[in-house]
N, C-alpha and C positions, 0 to 999 in steps of 0.2 A: 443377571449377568449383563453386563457394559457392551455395548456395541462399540468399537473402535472405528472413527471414520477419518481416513485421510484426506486431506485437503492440499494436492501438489498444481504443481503447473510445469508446461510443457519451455517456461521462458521467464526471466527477471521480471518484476516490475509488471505484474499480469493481473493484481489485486486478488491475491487471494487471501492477503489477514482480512481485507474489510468482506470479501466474501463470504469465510467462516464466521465470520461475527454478525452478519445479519441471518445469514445461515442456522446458526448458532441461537439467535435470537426468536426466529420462528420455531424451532423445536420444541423450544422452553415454552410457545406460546398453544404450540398442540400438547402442552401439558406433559411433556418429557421433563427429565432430569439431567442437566447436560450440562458437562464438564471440558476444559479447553486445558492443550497444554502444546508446546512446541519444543517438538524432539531435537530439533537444532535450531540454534538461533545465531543471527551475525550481528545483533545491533547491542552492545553490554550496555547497561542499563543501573545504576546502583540506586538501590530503596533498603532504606535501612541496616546498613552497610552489610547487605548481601549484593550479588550480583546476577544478576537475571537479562533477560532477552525486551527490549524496550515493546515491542510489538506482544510478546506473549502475559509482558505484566498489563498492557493496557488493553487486551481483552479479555484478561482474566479476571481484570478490575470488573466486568462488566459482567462474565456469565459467572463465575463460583467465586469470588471474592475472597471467601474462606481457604482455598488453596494455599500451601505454605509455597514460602518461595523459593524455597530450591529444589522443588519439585514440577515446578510450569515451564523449565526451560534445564534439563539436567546437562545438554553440551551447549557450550558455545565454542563457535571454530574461530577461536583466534591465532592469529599467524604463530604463535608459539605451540601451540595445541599441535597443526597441522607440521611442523617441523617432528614434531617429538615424534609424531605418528610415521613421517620419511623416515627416522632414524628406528623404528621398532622400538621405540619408548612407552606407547601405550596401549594399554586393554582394557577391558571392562565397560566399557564404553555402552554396549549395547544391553549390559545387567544394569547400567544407569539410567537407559530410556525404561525400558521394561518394568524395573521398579519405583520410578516415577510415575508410569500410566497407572500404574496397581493404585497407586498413592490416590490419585487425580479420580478413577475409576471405581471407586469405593460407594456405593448408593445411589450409581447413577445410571439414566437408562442408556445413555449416549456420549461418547468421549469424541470431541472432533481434533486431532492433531493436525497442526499447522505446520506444512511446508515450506524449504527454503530455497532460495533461488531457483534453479531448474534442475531435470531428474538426476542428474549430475552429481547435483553440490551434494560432498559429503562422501562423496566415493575413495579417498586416500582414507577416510577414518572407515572404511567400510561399509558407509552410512549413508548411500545413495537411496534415493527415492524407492527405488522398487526393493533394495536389501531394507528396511523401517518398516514396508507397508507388510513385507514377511515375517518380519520381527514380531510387530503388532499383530500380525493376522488381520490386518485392516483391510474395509473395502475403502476402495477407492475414487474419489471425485477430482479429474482435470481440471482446472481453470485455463483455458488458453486464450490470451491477447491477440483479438479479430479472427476473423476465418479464412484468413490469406491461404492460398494453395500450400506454402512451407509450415506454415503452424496446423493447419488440417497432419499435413505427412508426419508430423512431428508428434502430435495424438496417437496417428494409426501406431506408431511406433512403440510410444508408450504403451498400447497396450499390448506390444510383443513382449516386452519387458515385464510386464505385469501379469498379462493374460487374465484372468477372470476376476482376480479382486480390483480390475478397473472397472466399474461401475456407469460411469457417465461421465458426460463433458459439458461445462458451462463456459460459453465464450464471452467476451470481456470486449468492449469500446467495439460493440457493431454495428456499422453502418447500413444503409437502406439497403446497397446492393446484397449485401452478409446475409441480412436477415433473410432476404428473398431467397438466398439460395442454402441457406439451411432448412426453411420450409418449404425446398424442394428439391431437385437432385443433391444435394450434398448431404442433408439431413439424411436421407433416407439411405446415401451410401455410407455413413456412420452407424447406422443402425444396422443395416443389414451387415456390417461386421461386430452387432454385439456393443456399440459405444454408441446408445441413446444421447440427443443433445436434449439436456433439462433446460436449457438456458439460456439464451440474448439476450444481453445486459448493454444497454447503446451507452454510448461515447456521452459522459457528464461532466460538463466543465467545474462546477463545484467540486468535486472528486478529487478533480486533477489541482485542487487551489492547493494554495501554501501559503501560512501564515508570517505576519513581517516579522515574528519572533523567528521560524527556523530560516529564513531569507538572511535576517542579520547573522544568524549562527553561520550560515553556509557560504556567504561572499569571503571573509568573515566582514563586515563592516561593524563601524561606530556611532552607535544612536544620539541621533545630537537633541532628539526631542519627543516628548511624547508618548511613555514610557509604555500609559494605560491602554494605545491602541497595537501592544505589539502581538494580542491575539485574534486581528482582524485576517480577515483572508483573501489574499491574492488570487484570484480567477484569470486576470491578462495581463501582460508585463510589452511595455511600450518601450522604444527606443526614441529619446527627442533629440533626434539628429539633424530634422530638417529646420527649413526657416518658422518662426514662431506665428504664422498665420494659416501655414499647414499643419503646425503640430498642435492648435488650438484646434482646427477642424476636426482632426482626427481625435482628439481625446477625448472630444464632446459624444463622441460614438459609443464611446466604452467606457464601463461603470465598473466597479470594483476589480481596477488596474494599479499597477506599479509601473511608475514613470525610468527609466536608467536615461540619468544626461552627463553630459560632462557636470564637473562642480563650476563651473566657469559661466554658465550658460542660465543667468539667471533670468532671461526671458523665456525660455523653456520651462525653466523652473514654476515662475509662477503663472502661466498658463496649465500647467499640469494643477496648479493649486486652486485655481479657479473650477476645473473638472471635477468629478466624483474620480478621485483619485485615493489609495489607500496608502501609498507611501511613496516616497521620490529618493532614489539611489543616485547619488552624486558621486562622481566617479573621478578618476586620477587624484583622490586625497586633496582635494581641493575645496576648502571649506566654503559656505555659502554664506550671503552679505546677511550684516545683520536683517534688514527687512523681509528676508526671505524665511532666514529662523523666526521673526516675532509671528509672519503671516500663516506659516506651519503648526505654531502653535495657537493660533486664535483659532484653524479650524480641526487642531487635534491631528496632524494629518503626520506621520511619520518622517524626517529626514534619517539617512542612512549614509554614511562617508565611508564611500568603499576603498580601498588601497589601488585598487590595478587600475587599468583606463578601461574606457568604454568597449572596446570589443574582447576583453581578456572577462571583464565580469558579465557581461552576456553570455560568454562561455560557459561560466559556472550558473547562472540560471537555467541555461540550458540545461545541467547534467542534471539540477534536480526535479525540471516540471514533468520528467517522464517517469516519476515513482508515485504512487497514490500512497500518503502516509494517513493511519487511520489516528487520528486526535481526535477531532474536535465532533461536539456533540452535531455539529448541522451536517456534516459530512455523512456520520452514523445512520444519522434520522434515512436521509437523502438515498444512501446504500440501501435501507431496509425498506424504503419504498420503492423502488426501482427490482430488490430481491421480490416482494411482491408480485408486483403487475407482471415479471419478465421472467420468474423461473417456475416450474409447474412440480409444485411442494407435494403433491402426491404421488407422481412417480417419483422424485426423488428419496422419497422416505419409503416405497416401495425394490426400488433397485437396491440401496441399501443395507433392504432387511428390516426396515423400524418401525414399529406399532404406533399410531397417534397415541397418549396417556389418557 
């Protein structure tokens, strides 16, 4: 029989698919049988003209492959879904998790379901965090983003909601202060209410990179060159706003960066092209001299002609360097060595309930 383990978070954006998945990945490697599926999903996704959860097909790609697909992600909350349910239009809803895990949960020693936004989401369809982890009969693992005093409260909480299928808590981007006070008063006042910390997982700026393919998706901007490097990744995003003798100084400091200048600002421009730069977002639709496109493409380097001006598409960088999206193989790697050294795989397979294989 399957163990059911939930994988939520106390908050958006806390890393917990890439958490399950290296997660995930070490259980397989104590010689379990382990199966991934997510009981709700927000991000649609079409593969073979089904429609599925982008985050649950691309971990499933990774731990059961064989999985069918309308079984790895049986709801997604889309704004029509979540209407029909205002209006008393839908049910069944939780015989379609249920017989989905059953599906997922066939031969295997361990099913880890993946979480959506925070304990919240999903509460109009009835399908909040702690109503799933009931559903399931799942134990339960937090992920919570640092250990600020409102995210700590926010834990205790969860496990009011929960009560004993919370299991444990893995905290996410901790810094030096964090760590020290979860190895000491804070840890130990988690614990002595029954919510062991398995986990400090510190702050990885590869993690947090995004690649100039979902950067061009998400301004939206126009690739003027370069096609081959649109799966390289983004770690720092510069603004070349100053004069081009400070922003030469500066760029030379920082290595796999994205440049945002005006399109006008071709001294900027090719000062950025001189650095270990990974692409340059030219902004107010302002196309760049030819010299600057030939010199782009001698070193492979990305241009990007974004539509808005430079402080409306800074905005939209902003919204997305605060999600960890799990893609790319170095990210994977990176997560699973960091799951290593920072989380202690034996109590966690102990609170749980799970036998190494």
């Amino acid at each position: 029989m399957s163990q059911p383990v939930y994988v939520v978070s106390v908050d958006s954006f806390s890393g917990k698919s890439l958490t399950a998945l290296a997660l995930g990945m070490e259980l397989r490697e104590a010689g379990l049988r382990v199966g991934y599926f997510k009981p709700l999903g927000t991000l649609p996704h079409e593969v073979a003209g089904a429609t599925t959860d982008e985050d649950a097909y691309f971990i499933t790609r990774r731990l059961n492959p064989e999985t069918p697909l309308d079984a790895i992600c049986p709801v997604l909350l889309t704004g029509e879904l979540m209407e029909r349910a205002m209006r008393g239009e839908v049910a069944g809803l939780g015989e379609r998790i249920t017989e989905a895990y059953a599906r997922v949960a066939e031969g295997r020693d361990v099913v880890l379901a993946g979480g959506v936004g925070d304990l919240a989401r999903g509460s109009v369809l009835g399908l909040s965090a702690p109503a799933v982890s009931e559903l399931l009969d799942a134990a339960v693992l937090v992920v919570a983003k640092s250990a600020a005093d409102v995210t700590v409260e926010e834990v205790l909480l969860a496990q009011r909601l929960m009560g004993e299928r919370l299991r444990g808590v893995i905290f996410n981007f901790v810094g030096a202060d964090d760590r020290e006070a979860l190895a000491g008063p804070l840890g130990k006042h988690l614990a002595a209410r029954g919510i062991p910390v398995l986990g400090a997982l510190p702050k990885d700026d590869l993690l947090g990179a995004v690649t100039v393919r979902d950067l061009t998706e998400h301004l939206p901007a126009k690739l003027l060159c370069c096609e081959k490097a649109l799966d390289q990744l983004i770690v720092h995003f510069v603004v070349g706003a100053m004069g081009v003798a400070s922003a030469a100084k500066y760029f030379r400091q920082l290595a796999d960066k994205a440049v945002i200048t005006g399109g006008d600002r071709a001294d900027i421009q090719l000062a950025a092209l001189q650095t270990a730069t990974k692409a340059v977002v030219l902004t107010g639709n302002i196309y760049p001299s030819g010299v600057i496109v030939q010199r782009a493409q001698q070193l492979g380097v990305p241009l990007l002609l974004a539509p808005h001006d430079t402080l409306a598409t800074v905005a939209r960088v902003e919204q997305m360097t605060g999600r960890i999206r799990v893609r790319e193989d170095a990210k994977v790697r990176r997560a699973r060595a960091l799951f290593q050294e920072h989380v202690d795989m034996d109590r966690l397979l102990d609170v749980v309930g799970v036998r190494r294989g």
